[in-house]
C-alpha positions in Angstrom: 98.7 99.2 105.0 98.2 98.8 108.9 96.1 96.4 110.3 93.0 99.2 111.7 93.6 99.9 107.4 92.5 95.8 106.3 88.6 95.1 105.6 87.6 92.4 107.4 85.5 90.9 104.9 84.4 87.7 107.5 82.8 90.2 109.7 81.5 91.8 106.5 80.1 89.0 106.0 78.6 88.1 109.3 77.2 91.5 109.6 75.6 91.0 106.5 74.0 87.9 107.2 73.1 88.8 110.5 71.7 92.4 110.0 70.2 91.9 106.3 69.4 88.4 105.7 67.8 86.8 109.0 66.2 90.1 109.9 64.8 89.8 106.6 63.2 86.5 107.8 65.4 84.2 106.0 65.7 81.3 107.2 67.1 78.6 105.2 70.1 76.9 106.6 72.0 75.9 103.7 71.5 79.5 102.0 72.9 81.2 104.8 75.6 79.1 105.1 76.8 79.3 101.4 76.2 83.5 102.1 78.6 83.3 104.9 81.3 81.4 103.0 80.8 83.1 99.4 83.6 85.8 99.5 81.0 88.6 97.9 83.8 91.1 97.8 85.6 88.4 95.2 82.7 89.0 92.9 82.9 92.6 92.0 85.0 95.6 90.9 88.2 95.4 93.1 87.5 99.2 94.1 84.1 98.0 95.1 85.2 95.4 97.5 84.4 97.0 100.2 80.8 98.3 99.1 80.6 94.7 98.8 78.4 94.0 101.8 76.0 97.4 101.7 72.8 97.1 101.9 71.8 98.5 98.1 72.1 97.0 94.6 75.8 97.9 94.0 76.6 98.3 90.1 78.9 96.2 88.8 79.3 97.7 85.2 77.5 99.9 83.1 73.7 99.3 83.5 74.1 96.7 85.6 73.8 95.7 89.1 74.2 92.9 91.6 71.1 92.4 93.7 70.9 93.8 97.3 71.8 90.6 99.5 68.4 90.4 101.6 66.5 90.5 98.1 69.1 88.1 96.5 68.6 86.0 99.4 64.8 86.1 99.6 64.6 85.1 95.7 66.6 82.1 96.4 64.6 80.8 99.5 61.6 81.6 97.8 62.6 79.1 95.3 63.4 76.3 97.4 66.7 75.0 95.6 67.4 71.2 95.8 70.6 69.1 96.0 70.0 68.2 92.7 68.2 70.8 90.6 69.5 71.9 87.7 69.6 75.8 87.5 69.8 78.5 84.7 71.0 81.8 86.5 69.8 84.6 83.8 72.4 87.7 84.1 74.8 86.3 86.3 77.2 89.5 86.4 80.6 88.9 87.8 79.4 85.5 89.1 78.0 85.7 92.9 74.7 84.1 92.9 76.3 81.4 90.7 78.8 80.8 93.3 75.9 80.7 96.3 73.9 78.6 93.9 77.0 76.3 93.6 76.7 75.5 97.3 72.7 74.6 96.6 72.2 72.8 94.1 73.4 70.2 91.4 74.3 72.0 88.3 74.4 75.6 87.2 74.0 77.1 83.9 75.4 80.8 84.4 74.0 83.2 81.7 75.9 86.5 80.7 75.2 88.2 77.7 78.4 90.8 78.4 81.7 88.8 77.6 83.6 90.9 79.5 81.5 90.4 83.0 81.1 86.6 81.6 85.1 86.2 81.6 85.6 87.8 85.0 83.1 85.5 86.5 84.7 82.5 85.4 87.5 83.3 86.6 86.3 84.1 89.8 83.9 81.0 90.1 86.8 79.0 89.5 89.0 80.5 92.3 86.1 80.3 94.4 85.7 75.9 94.0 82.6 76.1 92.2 83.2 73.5 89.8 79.4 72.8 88.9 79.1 76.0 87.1 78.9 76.6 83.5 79.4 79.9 82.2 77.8 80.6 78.8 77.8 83.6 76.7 74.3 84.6 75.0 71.4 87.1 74.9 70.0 87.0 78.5 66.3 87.2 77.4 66.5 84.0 75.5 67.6 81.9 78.2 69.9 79.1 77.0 67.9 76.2 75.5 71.4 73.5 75.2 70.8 73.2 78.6 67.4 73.0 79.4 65.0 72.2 80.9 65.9 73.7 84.7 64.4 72.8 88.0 64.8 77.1 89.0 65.4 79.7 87.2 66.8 83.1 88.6 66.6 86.4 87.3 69.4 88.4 88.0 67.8 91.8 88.3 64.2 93.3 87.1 62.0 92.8 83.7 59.0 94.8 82.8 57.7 92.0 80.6 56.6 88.5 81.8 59.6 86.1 80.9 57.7 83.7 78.5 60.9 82.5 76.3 63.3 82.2 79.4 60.7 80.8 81.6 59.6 78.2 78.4 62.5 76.3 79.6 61.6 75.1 82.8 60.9 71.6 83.7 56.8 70.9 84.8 57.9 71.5 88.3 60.4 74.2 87.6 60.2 77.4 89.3 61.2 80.9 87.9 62.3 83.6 90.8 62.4 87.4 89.1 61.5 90.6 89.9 59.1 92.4 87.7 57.5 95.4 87.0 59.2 99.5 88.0 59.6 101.4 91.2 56.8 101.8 92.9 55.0 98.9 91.5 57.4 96.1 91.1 57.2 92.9 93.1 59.3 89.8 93.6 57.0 87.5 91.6 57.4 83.6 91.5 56.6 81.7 88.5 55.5 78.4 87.0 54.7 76.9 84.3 50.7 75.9 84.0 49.8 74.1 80.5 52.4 76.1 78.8 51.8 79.4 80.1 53.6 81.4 82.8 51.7 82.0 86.3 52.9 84.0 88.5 52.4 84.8 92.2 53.9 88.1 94.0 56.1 87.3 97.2 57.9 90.1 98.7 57.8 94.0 97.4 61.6 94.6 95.6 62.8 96.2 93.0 66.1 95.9 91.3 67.6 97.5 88.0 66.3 96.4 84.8 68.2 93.3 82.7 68.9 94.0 79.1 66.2 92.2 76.7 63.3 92.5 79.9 62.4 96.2 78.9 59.1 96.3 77.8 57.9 97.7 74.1 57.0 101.5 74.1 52.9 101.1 74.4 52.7 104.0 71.6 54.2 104.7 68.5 53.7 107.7 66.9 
C-alpha cells in the first residue's frame, strides 16, 4: 500500500474532535483528551475503520450501532464523570465508550448482552490499556446489579421506555445519560433517582438506534 493509500487515523481523530465535538460545544478537558487518544477505528469492524470518524451512528453488527461522536460526547459531559465514579456502561458494543470512560473515571462495569461484540471488546479494551474495565455478559435492560450501585450510568444507544430497572441501580447521587423516545421526538434525557423513582430532564435533541430490551410494549393488542 503506498503512503497517499494509509488512513491517518491521528488526523481522523483531530478532525473529529475539532469539527464534531468542540463545535458541538463540548468543552470538557479530560473528555476531549481521552477522544483524541482513544483509537476509535480499534473499536469497530476492521472494514469500517475508516468510517470510524463520520459523523453518523455507524453500525457495528446487526441492529446495532455505535453513537455519533458529538452525541457520545455530549452524553458524557452531560454527566459530569468523576475520578472516582463507578460506572455501568449499558450496551457497550465493541468497547469504545468503555475505553473513553476508562480515561474518566474509577471503575467501569461494561454491559453487552451479544457475546460475540462482548468478546471483541475485551479484547480490544485490553490492547487499548484500559485495565479498569469489566466486561460482563447479560441482558442489557436489566443492568447488572453484582456491581451496583453506580455514580453514571450510560446508555449506549436509544429506549422508548423510561429505564426504571437499569436506572434502579444508581447510587442517591447517580446520574443516568440515555437517549429516549423515536425520530422526531426523541431527546437526550438526563436522569436521577428522586425517592425511588426516575426524573428526567431533556438536554440536547438526539436520536440514536434503539437497544434491545428498551422497545416499548405495542399500546394495542388485538
Amino acid at each position: 500500500m503506498g503512503i497517499e493509500g494509509m488512513f491517518d487515523s491521528a488526523a481522523a481523530r483531530r478532525m473529529m474532535v475539532d469539527g464534531q465535538v468542540r463545535t458541538a460545544d463540548v468543552h470538557n478537558s479530560d473528555l476531549i483528551a481521552a477522544m483524541l487518544e482513544v483509537p476509535r477505528e480499534r473499536f469497530v469492524p476492521p472494514a469500517l475503520a475508516e468510517q470510524a470518524y463520520l459523523d453518523s451512528d455507524l453500525e457495528i453488527a446487526k441492529g446495532r450501532s455505535m453513537l455519533k461522536p458529538m452525541v457520545f460526547a455530549k452524553l458524557i459531559q452531560a454527566g459530569h464523570v468523576q475520578p472516582d465514579d463507578h460506572v455501568l456502561d449499558v450496551g457497550c458494543g465493541l468497547g469504545y465508550s468503555s475505553a473513553v470512560l476508562a480515561r474518566l473515571a474509577g471503575s467501569i462495569v461494561a454491559l453487552e448482552d451479544d457475546a460475540q461484540l462482548a468478546g471483541s471488546a475485551k479484547e480490544a479494551l485490553t490492547a487499548c490499556g484500559a485495565a479498569n474495565v469489566v466486561v460482563a455478559t447479560g441482558r442489557l435492560a436489566e443492568g447488572w446489579p453484582a456491581a451496583a450501585p453506580y455514580d453514571f450510568i450510560l446508555l449506549n444507544g436509544a429506549t422508548e421506555i423510561v429505564p426504571e430497572r437499569v436506572g434502579g441501580q444508581l447510587k442517591p447521587s447517580g446520574r443516568l445519560a440515555c437517549i429516549l423516545g423515536r425520530p422526531p421526538a426523541a431527546k437526550a434525557m438526563m436522569f436521577r433517582l428522586a425517592e425511588g423513582r426516575l426524573v428526567g430532564r431533556p438536554i440536547f435533541d438526539a436520536a440514536a438506534p434503539v437497544l434491545p430490551g428498551f422497545v416499548a410494549p405495542p399500546a394495542f393488542a388485538f
